[in-house]
C-alpha positions as CSV (number, residue, x, y, z in Angstrom):
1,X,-27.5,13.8,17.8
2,X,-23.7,14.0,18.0
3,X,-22.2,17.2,16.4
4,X,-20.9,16.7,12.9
5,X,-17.3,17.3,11.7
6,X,-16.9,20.2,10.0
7,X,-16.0,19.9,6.8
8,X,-12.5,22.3,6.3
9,X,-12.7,21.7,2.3
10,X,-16.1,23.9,2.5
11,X,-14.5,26.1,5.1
12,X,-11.7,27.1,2.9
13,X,-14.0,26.9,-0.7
14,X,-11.9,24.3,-2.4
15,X,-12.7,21.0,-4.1
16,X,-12.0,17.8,-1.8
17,X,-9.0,17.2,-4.8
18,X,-7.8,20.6,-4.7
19,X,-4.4,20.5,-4.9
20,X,-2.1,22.4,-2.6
21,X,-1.2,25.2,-4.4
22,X,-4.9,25.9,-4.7
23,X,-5.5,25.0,-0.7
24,X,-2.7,27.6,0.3
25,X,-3.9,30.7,-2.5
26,X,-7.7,29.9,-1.1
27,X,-6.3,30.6,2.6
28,X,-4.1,33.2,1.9
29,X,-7.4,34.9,0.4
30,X,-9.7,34.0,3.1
31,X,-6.9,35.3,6.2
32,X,-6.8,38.4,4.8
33,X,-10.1,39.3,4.1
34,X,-11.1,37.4,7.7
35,X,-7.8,38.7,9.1
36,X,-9.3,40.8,13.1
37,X,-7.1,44.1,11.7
38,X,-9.1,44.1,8.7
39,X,-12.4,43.1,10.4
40,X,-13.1,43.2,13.4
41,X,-16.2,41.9,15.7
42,X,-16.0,37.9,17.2
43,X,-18.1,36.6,13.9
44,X,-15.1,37.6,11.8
45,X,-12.9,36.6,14.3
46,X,-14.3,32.9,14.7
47,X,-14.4,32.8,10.7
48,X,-10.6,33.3,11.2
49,X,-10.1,30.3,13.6
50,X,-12.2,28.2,11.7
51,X,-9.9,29.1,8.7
52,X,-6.8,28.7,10.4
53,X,-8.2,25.2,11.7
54,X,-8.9,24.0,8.0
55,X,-6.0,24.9,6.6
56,X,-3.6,23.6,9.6
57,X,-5.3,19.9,8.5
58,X,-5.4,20.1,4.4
59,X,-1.9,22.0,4.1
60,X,-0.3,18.7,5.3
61,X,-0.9,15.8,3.3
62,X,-0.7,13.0,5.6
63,X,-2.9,15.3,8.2
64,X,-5.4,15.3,4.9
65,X,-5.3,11.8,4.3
66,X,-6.2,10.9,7.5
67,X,-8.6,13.7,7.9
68,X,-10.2,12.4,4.6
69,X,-10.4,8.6,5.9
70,X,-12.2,10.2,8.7
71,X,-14.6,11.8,6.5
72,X,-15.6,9.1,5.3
73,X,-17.0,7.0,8.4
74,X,-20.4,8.1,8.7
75,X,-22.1,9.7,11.6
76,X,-18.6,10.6,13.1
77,X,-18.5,13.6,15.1
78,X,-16.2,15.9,16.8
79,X,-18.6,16.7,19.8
80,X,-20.0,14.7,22.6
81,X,-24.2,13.4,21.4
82,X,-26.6,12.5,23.3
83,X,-25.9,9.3,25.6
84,X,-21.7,9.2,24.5
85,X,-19.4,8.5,26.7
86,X,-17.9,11.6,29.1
87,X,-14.5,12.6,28.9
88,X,-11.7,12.0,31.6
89,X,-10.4,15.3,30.4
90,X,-9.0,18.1,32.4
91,X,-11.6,20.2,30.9
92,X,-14.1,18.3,32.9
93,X,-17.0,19.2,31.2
94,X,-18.0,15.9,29.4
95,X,-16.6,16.9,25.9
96,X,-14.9,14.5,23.6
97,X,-11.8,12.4,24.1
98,X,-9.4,10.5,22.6
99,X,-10.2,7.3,24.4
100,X,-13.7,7.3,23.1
101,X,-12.5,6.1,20.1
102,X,-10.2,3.6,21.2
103,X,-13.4,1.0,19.7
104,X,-13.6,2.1,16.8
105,X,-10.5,1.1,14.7
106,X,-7.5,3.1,15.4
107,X,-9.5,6.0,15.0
108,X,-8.0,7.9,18.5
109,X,-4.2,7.4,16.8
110,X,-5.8,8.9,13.5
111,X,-7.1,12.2,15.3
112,X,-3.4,12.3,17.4
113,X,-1.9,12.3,14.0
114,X,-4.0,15.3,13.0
115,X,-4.1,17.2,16.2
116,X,-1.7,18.2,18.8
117,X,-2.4,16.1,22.2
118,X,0.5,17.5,23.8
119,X,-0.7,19.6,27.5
120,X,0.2,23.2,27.1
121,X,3.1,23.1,29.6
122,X,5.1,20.9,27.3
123,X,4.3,22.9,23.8
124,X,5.2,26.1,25.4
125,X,8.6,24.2,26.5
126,X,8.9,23.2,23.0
127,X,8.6,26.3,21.6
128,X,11.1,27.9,23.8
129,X,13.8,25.5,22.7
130,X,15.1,24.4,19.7
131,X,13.3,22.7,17.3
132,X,14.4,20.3,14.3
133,X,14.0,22.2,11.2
134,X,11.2,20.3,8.9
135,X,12.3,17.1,6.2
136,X,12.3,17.7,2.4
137,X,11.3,15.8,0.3
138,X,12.3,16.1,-3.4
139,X,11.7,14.4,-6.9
140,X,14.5,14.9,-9.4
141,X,14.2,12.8,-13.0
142,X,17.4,11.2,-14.2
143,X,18.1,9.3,-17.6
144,X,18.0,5.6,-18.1
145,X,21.7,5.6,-18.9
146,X,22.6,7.1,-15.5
147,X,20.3,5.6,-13.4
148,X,22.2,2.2,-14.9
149,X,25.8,3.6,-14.9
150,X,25.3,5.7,-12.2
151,X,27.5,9.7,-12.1
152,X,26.6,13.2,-10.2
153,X,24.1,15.7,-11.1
154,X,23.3,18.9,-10.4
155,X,19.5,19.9,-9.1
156,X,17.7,22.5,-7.7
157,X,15.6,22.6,-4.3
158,X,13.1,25.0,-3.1
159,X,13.9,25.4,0.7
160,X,12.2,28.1,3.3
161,X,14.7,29.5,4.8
162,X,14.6,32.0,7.6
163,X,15.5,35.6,5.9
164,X,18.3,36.9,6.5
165,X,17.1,40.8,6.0
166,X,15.0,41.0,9.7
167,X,16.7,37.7,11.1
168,X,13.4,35.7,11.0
169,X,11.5,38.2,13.4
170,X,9.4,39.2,10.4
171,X,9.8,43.0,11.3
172,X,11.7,45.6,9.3
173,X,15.5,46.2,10.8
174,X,14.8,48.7,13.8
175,X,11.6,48.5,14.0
176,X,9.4,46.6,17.2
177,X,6.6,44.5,17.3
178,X,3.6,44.4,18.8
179,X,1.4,41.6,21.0
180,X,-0.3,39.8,18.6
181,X,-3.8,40.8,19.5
182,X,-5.2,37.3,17.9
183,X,-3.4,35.0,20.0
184,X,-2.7,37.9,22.9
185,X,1.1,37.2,22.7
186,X,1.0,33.3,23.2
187,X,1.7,32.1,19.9
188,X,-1.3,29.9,19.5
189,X,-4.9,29.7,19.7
190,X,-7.3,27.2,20.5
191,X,-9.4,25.3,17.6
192,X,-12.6,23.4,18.1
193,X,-16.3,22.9,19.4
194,X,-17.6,22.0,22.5
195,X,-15.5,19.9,25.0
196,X,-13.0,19.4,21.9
197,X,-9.9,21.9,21.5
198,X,-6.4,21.9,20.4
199,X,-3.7,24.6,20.4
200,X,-2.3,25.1,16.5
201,X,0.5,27.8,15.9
202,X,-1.2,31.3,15.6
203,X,-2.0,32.1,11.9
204,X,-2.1,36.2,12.6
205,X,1.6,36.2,14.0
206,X,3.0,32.6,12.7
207,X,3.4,31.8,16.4
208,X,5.8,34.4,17.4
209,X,3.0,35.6,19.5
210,X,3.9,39.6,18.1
211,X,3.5,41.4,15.5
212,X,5.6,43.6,13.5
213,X,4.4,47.3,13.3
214,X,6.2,47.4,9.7
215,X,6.6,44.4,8.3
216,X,10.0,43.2,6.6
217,X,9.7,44.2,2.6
218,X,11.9,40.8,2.3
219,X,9.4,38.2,4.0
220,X,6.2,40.4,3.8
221,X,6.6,39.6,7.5
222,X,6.5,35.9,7.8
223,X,10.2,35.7,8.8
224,X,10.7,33.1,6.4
225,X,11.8,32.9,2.3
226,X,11.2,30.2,-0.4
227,X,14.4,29.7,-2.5
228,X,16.2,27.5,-4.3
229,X,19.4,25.8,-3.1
230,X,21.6,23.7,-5.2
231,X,23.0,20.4,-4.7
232,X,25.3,17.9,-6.4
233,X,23.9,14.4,-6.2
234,X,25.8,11.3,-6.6
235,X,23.5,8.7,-8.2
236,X,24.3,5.3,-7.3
237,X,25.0,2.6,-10.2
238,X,21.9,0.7,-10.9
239,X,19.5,2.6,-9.3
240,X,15.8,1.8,-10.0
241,X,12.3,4.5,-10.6
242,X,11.7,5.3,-6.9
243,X,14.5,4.7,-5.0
244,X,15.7,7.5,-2.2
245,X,18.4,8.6,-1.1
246,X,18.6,10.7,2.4
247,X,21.0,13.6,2.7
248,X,21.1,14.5,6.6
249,X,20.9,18.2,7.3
250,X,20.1,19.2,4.1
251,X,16.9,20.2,4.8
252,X,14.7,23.5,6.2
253,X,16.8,25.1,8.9
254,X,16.2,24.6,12.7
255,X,14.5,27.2,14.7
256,X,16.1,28.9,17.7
257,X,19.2,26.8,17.1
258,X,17.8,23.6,16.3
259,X,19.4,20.9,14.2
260,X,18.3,21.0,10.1
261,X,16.1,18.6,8.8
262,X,16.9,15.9,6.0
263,X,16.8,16.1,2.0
264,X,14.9,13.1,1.1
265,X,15.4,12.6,-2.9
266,X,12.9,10.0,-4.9
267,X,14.5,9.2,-8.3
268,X,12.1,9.1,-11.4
269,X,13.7,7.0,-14.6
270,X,12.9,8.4,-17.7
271,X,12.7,5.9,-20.6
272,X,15.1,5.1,-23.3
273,X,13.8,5.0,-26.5
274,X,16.5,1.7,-27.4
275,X,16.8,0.6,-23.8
276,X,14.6,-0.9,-21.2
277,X,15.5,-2.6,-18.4
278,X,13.8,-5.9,-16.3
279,X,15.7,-6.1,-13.2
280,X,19.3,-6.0,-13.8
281,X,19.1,-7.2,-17.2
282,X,19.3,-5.2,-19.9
283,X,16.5,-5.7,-23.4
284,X,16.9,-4.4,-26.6
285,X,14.8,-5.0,-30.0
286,X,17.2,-5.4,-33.6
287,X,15.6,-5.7,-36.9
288,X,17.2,-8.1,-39.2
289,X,16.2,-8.8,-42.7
290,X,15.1,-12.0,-44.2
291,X,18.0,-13.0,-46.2
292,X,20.0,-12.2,-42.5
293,X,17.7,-14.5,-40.7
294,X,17.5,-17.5,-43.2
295,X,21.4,-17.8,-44.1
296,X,22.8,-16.3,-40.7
297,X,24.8,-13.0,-40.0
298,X,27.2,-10.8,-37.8
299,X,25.7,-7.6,-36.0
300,X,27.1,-4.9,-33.7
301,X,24.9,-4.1,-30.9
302,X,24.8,-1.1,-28.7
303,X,25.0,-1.5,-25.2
304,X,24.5,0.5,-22.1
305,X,28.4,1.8,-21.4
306,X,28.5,3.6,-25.4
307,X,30.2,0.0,-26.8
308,X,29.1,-2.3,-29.2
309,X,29.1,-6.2,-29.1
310,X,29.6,-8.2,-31.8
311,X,26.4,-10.5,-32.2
312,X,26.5,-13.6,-34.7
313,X,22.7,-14.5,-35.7
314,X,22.1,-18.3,-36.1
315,X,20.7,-19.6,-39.5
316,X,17.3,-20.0,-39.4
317,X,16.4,-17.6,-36.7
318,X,13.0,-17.2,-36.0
319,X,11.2,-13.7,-35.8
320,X,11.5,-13.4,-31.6
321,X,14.2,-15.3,-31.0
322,X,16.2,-13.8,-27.5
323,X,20.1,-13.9,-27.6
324,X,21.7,-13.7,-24.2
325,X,24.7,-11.5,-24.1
326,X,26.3,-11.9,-20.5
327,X,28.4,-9.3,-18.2
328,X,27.0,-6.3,-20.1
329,X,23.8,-5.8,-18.2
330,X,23.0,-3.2,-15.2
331,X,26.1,-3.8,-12.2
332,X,24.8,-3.4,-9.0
333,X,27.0,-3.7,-6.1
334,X,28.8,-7.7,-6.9
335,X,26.1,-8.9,-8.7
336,X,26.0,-7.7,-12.9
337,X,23.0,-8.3,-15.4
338,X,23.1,-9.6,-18.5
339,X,21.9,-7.6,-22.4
340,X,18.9,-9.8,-24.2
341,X,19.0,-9.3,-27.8
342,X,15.5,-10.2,-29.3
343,X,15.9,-10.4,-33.3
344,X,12.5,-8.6,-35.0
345,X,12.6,-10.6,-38.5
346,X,11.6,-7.6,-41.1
347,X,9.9,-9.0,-43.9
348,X,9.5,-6.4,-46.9
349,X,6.4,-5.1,-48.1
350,X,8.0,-5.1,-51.4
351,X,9.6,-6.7,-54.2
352,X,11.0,-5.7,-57.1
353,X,10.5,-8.0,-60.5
354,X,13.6,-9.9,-60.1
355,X,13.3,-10.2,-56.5
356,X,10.4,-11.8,-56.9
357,X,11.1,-14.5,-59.5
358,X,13.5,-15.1,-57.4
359,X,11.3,-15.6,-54.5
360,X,9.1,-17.9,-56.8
361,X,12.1,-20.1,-57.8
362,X,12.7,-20.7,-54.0
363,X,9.3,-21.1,-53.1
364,X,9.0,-23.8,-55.8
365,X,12.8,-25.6,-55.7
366,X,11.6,-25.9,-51.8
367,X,7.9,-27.5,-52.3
368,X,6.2,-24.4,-51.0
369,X,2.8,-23.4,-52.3
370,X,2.0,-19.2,-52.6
């Protein structure tokens, strides 16, 4: 039988929609109390891999989602079974390769996706150069009147940034590191079973390949800090729930040099309680009483840039009726919307004595029965 894939939500003790927050505390737990300083012996230490593994794959969401589609093919396998295909590898042992699965669907660009294919020579060029700091991406929630009218705002972003206290080398000012006895001073290990391995960055020393013999009070030893950065946003007129809006170099910086990565901001409207909008026109609801919809009136009307528009309601207007008032709608770029009025006839719940004699005199000077 072919070997089964191992199933990293059970490695790390998390639900399959545990969210990442929960992912990262349950491997932060596990790495320490698995961690080969704290315990040594190889059972420990393959506990360790197998955590590092699992949470390399879940941490990431698109790495999970594919991981996940992957879960759910049945009788799919990581190893080579009995009767499967050899690989061309350089490992020349027969393991597991990508092109085995070149059949089956896509599923060869799936695992590339989640592991690194790259040979050796070329990551440990990589990690010698500079390298592209990593893409945010950010929501931010903005009112309906400025997604329409568009303006600037202020916001917020947390950003890992390298600290500034040891420089990014996670150890205290004037102290040295050690070789990182995990990864013996290469900066990654090898995850998998059977003919089936990839290199992933080294948990123990965050690929530095050392080890700080006193770690940096700012970082904890990790090189890096979460903080918050602030930025001014301009919002563009007429922008619509889920639009983005790319900031270049505004992202995490680059390591050894490299260039920052990009501030990718998703807008979220939030609703307006006399407002809504379809497209780039503009709906409102008024309520209007009976005598106002029978013999005719003159309303003002609110609109989206603080005016009001005068608004004369026909005689006879039906309950539902939509009034079109054009130009003062959403404006984006040459093209503007229009505001639809729809008139809510109120009829009262109500009546005095007088009001309804008088009620009964219509009803009967017009032939209607009541």
């Amino acid at each position: 039988m072919a070997t089964r894939t191992k199933d990293y939500y059970k490695t790390l003790g998390v639900s399959e929609k545990a969210s990442q927050a929960e992912i990262k505390s349950a491997y932060r737990t596990l790495a320490k109390k698995y961690h080969p300083d704290a315990r040594p012996g190889p059972k420990a230490r393959g506990r360790f891999k197998g955590i590092g593994e699992a949470y390399t794959v879940l941490s990431d969401p698109e790495k999970r989602k594919h991981y996940d589609q992957m879960r759910r093919i049945p009788n799919l396998g990581f190893g080579r079974g009995r009767g499967a295909p050899r690989s061309s590898g350089s490992d020349g042992g027969g393991g597991f390769s990508f092109e085995d699965l070149e059949g089956f669907g896509g599923l060869g660009d799936i695992f590339s996706s989640i592991f690194d294919r790259r040979p050796k020579a070329a990551a440990q060029e990589t990690k010698k150069g500079p390298a592209k700091g990593r893409s945010i991406e950010y929501s931010v929630e903005i009112s309906f009147l400025t997604a329409a009218k568009g303006g600037k705002i202020s916001i917020d972003v947390p950003i890992t940034e390298e600290c500034a206290t040891c420089e990014g080398s996670g150890a205290s000012p004037g102290t040295e590191a050690k070789k990182c006895s995990e990864c013996k001073g290469t900066g990654s290990i090898s995850f998998g079973q059977g003919g089936f391995a990839v290199n992933r960055p080294c948990p123990a020393c965050f690929g530095r390949g050392e080890i700080p013999e006193s770690p940096c009070k700012a970082c904890s030893g990790s090189g890096t800090v979460r903080q918050n950065r602030r930025f001014k946003i301009t919002v563009p007129k007429g922008v619509e729930a889920g639009s983005k809006v790319r900031l270049s170099g505004k992202g995490e910086r680059g390591s050894r040099g490299g260039k920052p990565g990009d501030l990718i901001i998703t807008f979220k409207v939030r609703p307006h309680s006399f407002f809504r909008r379809e497209g780039l026109d503009v709906h409102v609801t008024i309520s209007v009483n009976l005598v106002q919809a029978t013999l005719g009136s003159k309303m003002a009307v609110k609109t989206i840039f603080g005016k009001k528009v005068h608004l004369r309601i026909p005689p006879g207007t039906q309950s539902g009726t939509k009034l079109r008032v054009r130009g003062h709608g959403i404006q984006k770029g040459e093209r503007v919307g229009d505001q639809i009025v729809e008139v809510d006839v109120a009829i009262p719940e109500t009546l005095t004595d007088e009001q309804r004699r008088a009620m009964e005199e219509f009803a009967s000077s017009s032939g209607m029965k009541h």
